[in-house]
C-alpha positions as CSV (number, residue, x, y, z in Angstrom):
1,X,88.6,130.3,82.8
2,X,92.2,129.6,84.3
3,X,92.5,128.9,87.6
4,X,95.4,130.4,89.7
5,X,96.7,129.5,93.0
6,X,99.4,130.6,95.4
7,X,103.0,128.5,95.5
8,X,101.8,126.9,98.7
9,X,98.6,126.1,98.3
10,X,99.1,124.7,94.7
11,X,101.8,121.9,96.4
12,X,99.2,120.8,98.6
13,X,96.6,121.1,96.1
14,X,98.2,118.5,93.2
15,X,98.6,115.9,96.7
16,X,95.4,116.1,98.4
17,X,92.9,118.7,97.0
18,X,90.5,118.6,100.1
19,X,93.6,120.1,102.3
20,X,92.1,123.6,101.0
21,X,88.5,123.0,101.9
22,X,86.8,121.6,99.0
23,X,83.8,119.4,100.7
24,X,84.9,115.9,100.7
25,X,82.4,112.9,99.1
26,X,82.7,110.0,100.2
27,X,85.0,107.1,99.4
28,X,82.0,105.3,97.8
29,X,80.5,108.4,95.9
30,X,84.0,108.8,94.3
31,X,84.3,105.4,93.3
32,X,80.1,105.1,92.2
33,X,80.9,108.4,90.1
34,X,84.3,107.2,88.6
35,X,82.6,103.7,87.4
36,X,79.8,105.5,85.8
37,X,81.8,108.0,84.0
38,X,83.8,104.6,83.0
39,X,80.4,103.3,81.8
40,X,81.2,100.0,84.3
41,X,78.2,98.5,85.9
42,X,78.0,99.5,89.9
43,X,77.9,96.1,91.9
44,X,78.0,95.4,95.4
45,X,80.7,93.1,95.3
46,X,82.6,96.2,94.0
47,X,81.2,98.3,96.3
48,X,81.9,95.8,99.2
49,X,85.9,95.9,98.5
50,X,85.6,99.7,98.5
51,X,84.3,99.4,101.8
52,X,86.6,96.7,102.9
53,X,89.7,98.8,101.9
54,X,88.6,101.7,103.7
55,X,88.1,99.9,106.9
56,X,91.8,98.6,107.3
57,X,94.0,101.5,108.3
58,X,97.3,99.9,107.6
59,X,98.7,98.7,104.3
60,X,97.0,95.8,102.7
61,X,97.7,93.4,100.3
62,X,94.8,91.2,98.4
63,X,95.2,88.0,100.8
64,X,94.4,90.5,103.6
65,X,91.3,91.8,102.0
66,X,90.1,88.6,101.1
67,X,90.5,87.4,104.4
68,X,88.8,90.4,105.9
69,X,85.7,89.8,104.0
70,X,85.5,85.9,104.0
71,X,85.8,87.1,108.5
72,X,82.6,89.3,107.2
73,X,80.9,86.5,106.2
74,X,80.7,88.0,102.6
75,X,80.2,86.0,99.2
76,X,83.2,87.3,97.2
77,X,86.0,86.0,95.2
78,X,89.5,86.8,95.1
79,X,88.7,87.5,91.4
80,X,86.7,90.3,92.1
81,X,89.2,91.9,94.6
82,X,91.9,91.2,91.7
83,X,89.8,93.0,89.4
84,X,88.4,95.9,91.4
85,X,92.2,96.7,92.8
86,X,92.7,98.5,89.2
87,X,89.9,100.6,89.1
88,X,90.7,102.2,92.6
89,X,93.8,102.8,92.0
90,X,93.1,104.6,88.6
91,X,90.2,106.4,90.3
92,X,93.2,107.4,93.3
93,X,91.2,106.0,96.1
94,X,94.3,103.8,96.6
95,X,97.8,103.4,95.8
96,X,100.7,101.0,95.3
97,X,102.9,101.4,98.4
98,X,105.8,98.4,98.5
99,X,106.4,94.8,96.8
100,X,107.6,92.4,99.7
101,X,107.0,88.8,99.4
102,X,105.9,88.4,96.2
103,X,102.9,90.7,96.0
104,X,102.0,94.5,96.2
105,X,100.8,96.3,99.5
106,X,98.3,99.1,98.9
107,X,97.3,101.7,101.3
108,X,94.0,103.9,101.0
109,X,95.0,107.5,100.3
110,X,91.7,109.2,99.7
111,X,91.3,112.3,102.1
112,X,95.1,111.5,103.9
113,X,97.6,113.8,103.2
114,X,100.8,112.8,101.0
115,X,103.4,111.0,102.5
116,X,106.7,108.6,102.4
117,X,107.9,105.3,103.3
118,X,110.9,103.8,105.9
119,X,110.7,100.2,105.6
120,X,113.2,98.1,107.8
121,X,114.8,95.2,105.7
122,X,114.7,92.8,108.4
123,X,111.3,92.9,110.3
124,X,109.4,95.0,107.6
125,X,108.2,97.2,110.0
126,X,106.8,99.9,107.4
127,X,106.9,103.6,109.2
128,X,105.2,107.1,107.3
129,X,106.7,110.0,107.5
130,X,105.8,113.4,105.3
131,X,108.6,115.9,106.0
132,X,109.1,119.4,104.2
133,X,112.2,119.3,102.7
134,X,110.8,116.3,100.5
135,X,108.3,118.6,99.4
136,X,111.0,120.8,98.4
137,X,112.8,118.8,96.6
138,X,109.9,117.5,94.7
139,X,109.6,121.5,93.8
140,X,113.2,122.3,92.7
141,X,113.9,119.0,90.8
142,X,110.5,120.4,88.9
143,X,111.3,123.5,88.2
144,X,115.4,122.3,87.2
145,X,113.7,119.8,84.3
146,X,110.7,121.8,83.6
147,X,108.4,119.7,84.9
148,X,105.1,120.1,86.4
149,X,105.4,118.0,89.1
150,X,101.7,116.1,90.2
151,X,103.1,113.8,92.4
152,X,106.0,111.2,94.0
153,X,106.7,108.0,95.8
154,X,109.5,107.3,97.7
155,X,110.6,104.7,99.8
156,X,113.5,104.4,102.0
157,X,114.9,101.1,103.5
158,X,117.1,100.1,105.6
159,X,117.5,98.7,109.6
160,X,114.9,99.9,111.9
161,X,116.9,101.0,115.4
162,X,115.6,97.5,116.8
163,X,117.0,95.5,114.1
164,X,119.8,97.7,113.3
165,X,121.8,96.8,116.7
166,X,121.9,92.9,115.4
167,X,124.3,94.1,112.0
């Protein structure tokens, strides 16, 4: 049985399925579901970063984690973070959001609606913004290449309006 849904609905749909309703699990019942249909083992030290990434609300990069949960008092390696980081980001708990000094950022994205990057070149001051003419875009380059289009990332930099007044 196909399943059909309105232009508008659909765009949100491909981004953030739970935007129509569907009852949400859990970050941790996604990822204790995605293992097991992996055939991984479920460990706490997994399930610790899990919970760890879903209590910063700002990008994050693996230093920060660790840090966090070394603060926490908890027994894990940066090994483990390392090594969980792949399997949240294939289950889409997570995604990559910048490379700045040397390493990735990630943000959570799990139950937050789709959205873009400004990052200012100078400070890094990282700000989101979603606006509806990206989403257009995303639509009419789609439709122009014949594409069925799940998705997009885009980051702008440049000078934020503090730093901009110094060039």
């Amino acid at each position: 049985m196909k399943f059909a849904l309105d232009k508008s609905i659909r765009r949100s749909y491909y981004r953030n399925s739970f935007s129509i309703g569907i009852a949400m699990k859990s970050e941790i019942e996604v990822f204790r579901e995605f293992i097991r249909n992996k055939g991984l083992r479920k460990t706490p030290e997994r399930e610790q970063v899990v919970r760890a990434v879903f209590a910063v609300h700002d990008h994050f990069d693996v230093d920060e984690l660790y840090v966090l949960l070394r603060r926490q008092n908890e027994k894990i390696s940066k090994a483990t973070i390392y090594r969980t980081i792949p399997l949240l980001l294939e289950s889409g708990l997570i995604q990559e959001a910048y490379f700045e000094d040397g390493h990735l950022h990630y943000e959570h994205i799990y139950g937050h609606e789709h959205h873009c990057h400004l990052r200012c070149l100078d400070c890094g001051k990282v700000v989101e913004f979603t606006e509806e003419i990206v989403k257009d875009v995303e639509e009419k380059v789609g439709e122009l290449y014949d594409f069925l289009v799940t998705g997009h990332k885009l980051e702008v930099y440049g000078h934020c309006g503090k730093c901009k007044v110094h060039k």
